[in-house]
C-alpha positions as CSV (number, residue, x, y, z in Angstrom):
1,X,0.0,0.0,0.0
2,X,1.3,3.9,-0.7
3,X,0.5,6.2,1.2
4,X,0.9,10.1,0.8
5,X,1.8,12.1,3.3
6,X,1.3,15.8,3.7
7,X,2.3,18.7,6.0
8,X,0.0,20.0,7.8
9,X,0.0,23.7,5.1
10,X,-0.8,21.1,3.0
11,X,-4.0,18.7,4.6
12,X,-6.1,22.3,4.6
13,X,-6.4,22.0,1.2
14,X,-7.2,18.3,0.9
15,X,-10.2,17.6,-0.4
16,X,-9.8,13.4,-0.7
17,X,-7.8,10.8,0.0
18,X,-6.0,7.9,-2.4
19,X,-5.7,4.6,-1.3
20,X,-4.0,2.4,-3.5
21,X,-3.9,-1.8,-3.0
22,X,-2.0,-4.1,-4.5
23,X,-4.2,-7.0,-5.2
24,X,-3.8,-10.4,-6.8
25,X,-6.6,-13.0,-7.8
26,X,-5.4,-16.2,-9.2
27,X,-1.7,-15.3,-8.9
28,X,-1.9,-12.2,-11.2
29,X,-1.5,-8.6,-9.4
30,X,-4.4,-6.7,-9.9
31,X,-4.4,-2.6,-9.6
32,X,-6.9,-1.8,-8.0
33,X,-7.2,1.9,-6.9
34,X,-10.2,3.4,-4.2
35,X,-11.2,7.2,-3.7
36,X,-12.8,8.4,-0.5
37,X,-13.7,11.6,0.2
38,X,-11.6,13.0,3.4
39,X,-15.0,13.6,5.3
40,X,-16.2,10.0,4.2
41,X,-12.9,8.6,5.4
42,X,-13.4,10.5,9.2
43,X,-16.8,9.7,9.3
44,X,-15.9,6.2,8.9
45,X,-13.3,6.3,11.8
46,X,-15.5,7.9,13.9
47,X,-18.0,5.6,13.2
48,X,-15.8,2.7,13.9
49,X,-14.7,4.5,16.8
50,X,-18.1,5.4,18.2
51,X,-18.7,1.5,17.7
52,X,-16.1,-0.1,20.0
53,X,-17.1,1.9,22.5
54,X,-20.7,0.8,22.5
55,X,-19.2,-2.6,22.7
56,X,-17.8,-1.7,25.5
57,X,-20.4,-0.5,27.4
58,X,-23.5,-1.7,26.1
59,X,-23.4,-5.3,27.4
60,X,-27.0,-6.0,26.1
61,X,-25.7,-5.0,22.3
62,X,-22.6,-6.5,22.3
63,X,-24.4,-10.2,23.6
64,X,-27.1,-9.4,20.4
65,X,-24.1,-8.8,17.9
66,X,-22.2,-11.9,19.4
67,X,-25.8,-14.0,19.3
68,X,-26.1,-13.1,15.6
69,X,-25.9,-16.3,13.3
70,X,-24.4,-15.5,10.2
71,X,-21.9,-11.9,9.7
72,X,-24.6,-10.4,7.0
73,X,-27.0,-10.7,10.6
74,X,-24.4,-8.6,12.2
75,X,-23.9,-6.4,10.1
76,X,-27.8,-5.8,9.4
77,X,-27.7,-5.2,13.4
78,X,-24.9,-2.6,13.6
79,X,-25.9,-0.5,10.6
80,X,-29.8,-0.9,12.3
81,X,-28.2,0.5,15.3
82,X,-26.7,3.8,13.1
83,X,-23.4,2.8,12.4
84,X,-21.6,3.1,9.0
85,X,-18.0,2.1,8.9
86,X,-15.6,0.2,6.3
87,X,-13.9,-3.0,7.8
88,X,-10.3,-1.1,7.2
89,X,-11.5,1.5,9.7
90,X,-12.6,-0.6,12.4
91,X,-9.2,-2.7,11.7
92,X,-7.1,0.6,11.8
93,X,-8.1,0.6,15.7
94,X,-6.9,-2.7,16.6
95,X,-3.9,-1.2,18.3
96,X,-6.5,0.5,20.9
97,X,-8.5,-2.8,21.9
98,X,-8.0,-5.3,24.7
99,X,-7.5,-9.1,23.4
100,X,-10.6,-9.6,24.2
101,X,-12.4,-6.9,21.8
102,X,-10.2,-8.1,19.1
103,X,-11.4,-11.7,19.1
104,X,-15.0,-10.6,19.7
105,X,-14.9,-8.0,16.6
106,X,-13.0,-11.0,14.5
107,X,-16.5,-12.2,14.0
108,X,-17.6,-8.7,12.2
């Protein structure tokens, strides 16, 4: 992955973000190149964010999201309860869980 950085003269102007993934499929690389708005990218994070911490102190929702039979169930739950985050997002705060959280949001 390449990532861009930029000073912070710079970021005021930023109106998006490039993320770009080297993929393969079937042994072959595979560009593949996704464009997020800036705002869609925080909102995302924030969302992610705002998530975890439910988890953590909503006992009742975090039993229903573990209870769920299949992932599309979960997910159906989480964005019925007003959250709207990429998988990336919610990944990029791994470094801020307990073991615990990590294993229990593995099942996302």
């Amino acid at each position: 992955m390449q990532v861009q950085l930029f000073t912070s003269g710079q970021v005021a102007g930023l109106k998006s973000v490039r993320f770009d993934y080297p993929l393969t499929f079937g042994g072959q690389k595979v560009p593949c190149i996704t464009k997020f708005s800036l705002k869609e990218v925080i909102m995302s994070i924030e969302s992610a964010r705002a998530f975890v911490e439910k988890m953590r102190r909503d006992v009742e929702f975090k039993n229903q999201i573990l209870a769920a039979e299949s992932a599309a169930k979960r997910q159906e739950i989480i964005k019925s309860a007003g959250f709207d985050f990429d998988r990336m997002h919610l990944d990029s705060l791994v470094s801020e869980l307990t073991p615990e959280e990590r294993d229990t949001l593995m099942l996302l």
